[in-house]
C-alpha positions in Angstrom: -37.4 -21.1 25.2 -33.6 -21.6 25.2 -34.0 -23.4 22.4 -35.8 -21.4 20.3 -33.4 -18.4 21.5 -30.1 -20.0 20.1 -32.2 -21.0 16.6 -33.0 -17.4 16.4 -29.6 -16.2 16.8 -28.0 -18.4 14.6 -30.5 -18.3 11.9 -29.4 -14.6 12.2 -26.0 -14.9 12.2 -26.2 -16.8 9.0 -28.6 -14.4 7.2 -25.9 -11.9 7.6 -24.1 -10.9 4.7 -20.3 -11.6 4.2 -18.1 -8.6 4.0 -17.5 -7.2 0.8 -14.0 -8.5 -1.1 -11.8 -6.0 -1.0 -11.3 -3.9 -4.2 -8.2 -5.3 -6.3 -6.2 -2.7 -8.9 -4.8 -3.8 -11.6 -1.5 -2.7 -13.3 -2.1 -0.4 -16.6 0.8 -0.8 -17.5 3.0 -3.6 -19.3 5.4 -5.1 -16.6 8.2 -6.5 -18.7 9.8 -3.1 -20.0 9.3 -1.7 -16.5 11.5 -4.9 -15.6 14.2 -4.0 -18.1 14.8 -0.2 -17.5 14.8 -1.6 -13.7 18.0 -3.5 -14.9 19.1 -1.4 -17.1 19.8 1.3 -13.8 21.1 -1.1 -11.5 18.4 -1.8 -9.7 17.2 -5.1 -8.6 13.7 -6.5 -7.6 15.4 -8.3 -4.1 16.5 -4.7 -2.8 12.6 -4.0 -2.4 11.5 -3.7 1.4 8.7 -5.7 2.4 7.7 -4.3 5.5 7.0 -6.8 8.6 7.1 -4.1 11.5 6.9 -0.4 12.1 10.6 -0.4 13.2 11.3 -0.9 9.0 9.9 2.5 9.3 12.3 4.4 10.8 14.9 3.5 8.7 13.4 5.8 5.7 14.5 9.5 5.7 11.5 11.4 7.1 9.9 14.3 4.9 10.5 12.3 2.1 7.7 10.3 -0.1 8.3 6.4 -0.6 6.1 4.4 -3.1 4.3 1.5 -1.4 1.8 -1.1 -2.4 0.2 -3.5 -0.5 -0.3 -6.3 -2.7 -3.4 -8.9 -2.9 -1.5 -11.6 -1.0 -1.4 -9.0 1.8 2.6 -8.0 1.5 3.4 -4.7 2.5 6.5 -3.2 -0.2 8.2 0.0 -0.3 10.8 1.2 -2.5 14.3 1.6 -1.3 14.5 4.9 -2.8 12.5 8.1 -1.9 10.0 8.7 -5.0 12.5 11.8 -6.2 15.7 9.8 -6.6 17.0 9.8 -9.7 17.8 7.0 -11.1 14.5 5.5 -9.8 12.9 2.9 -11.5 11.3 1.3 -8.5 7.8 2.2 -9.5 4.2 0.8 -8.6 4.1 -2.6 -10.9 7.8 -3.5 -9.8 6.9 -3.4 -6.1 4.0 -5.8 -6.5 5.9 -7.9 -9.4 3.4 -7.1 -11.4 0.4 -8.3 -9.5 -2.9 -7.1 -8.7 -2.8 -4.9 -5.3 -5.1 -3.7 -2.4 -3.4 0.2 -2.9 -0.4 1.8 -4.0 0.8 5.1 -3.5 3.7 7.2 -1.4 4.2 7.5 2.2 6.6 9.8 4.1 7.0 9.8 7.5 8.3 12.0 10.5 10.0 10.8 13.6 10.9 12.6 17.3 14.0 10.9 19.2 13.6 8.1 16.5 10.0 7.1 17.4 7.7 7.8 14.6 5.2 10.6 15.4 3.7 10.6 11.8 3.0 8.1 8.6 1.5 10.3 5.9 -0.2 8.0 3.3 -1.7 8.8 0.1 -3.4 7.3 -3.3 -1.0 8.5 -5.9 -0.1 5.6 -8.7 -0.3 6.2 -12.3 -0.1 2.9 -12.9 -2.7 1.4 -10.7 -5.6 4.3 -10.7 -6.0 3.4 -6.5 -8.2 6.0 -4.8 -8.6 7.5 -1.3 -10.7 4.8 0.1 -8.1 2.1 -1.2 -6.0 3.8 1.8 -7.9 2.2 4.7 -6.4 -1.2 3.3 -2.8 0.3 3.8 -3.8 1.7 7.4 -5.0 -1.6 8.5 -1.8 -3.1 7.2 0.9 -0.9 9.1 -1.4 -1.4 11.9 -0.8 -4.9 11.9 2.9 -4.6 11.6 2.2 -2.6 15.0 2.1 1.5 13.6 0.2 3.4 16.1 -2.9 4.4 14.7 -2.8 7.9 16.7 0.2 8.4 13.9 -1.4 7.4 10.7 -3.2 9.7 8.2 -4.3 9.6 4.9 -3.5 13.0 2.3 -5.6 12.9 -0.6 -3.2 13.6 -3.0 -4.1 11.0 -6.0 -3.2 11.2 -9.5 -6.1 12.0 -12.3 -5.9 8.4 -14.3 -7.6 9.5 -16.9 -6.5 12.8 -18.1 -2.9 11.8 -18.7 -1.0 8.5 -20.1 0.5 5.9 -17.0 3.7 5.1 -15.8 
């Protein structure tokens, strides 16, 4: 009977199905001027945060938006400059090199006695098209790097790809 039991189970356990891939996003955009007007303002590619814990967090001025991506290869990056600097050519297809990604979008934060008591997330990239549920990927990311998931939360502010032109 034992026998017969552990047959069952794994003949189960290999009828399941995988779990889906997750989506990919691909740039619109061509990445070599984006490289250039990066240069042209100063900016360099190595002063791009890839963030390995929350503590990276803290270091961002809160109730302000940061673009992020979270590439295919799993790398969390965030611009060093809050998305309404100017100059600020830090934008989606520079923070993931130009690769494919998982999401991309802006996240602000707030903090209380320099603990963060909030990590807004949300879809916006003009030059990636993500969507809401592209989010979850970027939640299960910061959780990792150890963000509280009592402090995460996802806005759904995304940007409409297909009425207007990409940058």
């Amino acid at each position: 009977m034992r026998g017969a039991l552990a047959v069952l189970f794994l003949s189960a356990a290999a009828c399941r199905r995988p779990a889906p891939a997750p989506r990919v996003f691909t740039s619109r955009v061509a990445y070599a001027p984006l490289v250039e007007a990066l240069h042209a303002a100063g900016q360099r590619e190595s002063d791009i945060i890839t963030v390995t814990q929350a503590s990276q967090l803290t270091a961002l001025t809160p109730d302000r938006r940061y673009k992020f991506c979270l590439t295919a290869q799993g790398a969390f990056r965030l611009s060093p400059l809050a998305a309404d600097t100017r100059p600020n050519e830090f934008v989606h297809p520079i923070l993931a090199d130009g690769a494919p990604v998982l999401t991309a979008g802006a996240l602000s934060i707030s903090m209380q006695n320099g603990v963060l008591t909030s990590v807004t997330l949300d879809p916006e990239s003009r030059a990636y098209c993500t969507d809401l549920g592209s989010l979850s990927a970027a939640v299960a990311a910061l959780r990792q790097r150890g963000v509280a998931p009592e402090v995460l939360h996802a806005a759904p502010r995304a940007y409409d790809c297909y009425a207007a032109p990409s940058r």
